[in-house]
C-alpha positions in Angstrom: -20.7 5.9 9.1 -18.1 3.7 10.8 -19.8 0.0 12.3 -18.0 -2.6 13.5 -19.2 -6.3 14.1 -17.2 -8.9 16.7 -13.7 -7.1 16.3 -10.8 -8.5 17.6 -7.0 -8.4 17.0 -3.4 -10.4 18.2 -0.4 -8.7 18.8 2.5 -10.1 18.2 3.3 -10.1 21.5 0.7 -12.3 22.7 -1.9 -9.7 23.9 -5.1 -10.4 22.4 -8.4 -7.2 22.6 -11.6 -7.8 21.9 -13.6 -4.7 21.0 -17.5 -3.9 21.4 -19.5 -3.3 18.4 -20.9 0.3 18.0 -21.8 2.1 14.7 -21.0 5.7 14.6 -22.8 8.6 12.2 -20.9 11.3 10.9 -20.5 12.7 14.2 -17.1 13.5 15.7 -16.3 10.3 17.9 -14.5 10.0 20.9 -13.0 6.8 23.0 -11.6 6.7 26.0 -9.8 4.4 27.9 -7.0 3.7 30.4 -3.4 3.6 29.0 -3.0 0.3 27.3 -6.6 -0.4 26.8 -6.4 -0.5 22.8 -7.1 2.7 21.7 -4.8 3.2 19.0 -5.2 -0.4 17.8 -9.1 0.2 17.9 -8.3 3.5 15.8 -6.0 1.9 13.1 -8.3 -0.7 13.1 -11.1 1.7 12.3 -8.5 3.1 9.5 -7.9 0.4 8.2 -4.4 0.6 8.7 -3.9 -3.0 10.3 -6.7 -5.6 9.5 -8.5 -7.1 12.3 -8.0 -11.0 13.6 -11.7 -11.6 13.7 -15.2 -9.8 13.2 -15.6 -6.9 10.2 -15.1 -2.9 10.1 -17.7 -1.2 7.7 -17.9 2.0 6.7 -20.9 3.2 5.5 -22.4 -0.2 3.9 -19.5 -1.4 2.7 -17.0 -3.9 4.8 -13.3 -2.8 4.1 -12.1 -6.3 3.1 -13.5 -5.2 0.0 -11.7 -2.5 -1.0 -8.4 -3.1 -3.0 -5.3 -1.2 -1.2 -6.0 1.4 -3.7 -9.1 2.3 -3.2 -8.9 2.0 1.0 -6.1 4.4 0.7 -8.4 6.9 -1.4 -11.1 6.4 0.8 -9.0 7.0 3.8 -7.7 10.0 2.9 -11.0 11.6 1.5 -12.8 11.0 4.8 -10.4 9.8 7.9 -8.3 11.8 9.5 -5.8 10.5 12.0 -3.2 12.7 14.5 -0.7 9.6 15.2 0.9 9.5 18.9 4.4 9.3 17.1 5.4 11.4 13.7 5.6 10.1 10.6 7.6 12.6 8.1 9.4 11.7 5.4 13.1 13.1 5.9 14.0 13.9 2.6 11.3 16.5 2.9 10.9 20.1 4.8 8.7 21.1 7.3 6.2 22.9 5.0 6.3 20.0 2.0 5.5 17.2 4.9 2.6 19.4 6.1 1.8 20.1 2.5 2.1 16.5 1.0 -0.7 15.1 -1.3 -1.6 11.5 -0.8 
């Protein structure tokens, strides 16, 4: 379960979001939203990818603030999966070994 409690987050350009809370089960989840509206941001915040100004991300009982970087990037990768809107390969690898790669 994914909950989140008063998110928000800066950019470094100035723009400021301010997300609603909403707890998720093990469902699939979708969001929506106009272009610009935060939906990546919302997702990597979700991720834990990029921390969040204000308020907490939790998932199942446990807030992410306390897991090392270790342990968020194990936990990640056992149970998140993200498509990002822009590649990320390493270049010194092939097609198959990127597709392939072990976190």
């Amino acid at each position: 379960m994914i909950k989140t409690e008063n998110i928000s987050f800066h950019h470094k350009d100035g723009a400021q979001l301010k997300f609603r809370n909403f707890s998720s089960s093990d469902d699939p989840l979708l969001i929506l939203g106009a272009s610009g509206c935060g939906k990546t941001t919302l997702l990597h915040l979700l991720a834990g990818l990029i921390t969040p100004t204000s308020g907490d991300v939790s998932w199942g009982n446990k807030s992410i603030n306390e897991y090392s970087q270790k342990q968020l990037d194990k936990e990640r990768a056992d149970k998140i999966g993200l498509i990002f809107q822009k590649p990320h390969f390493v270049s010194a690898l092939n097609v198959l070994d990127n597709i392939t790669i072990q976190a």
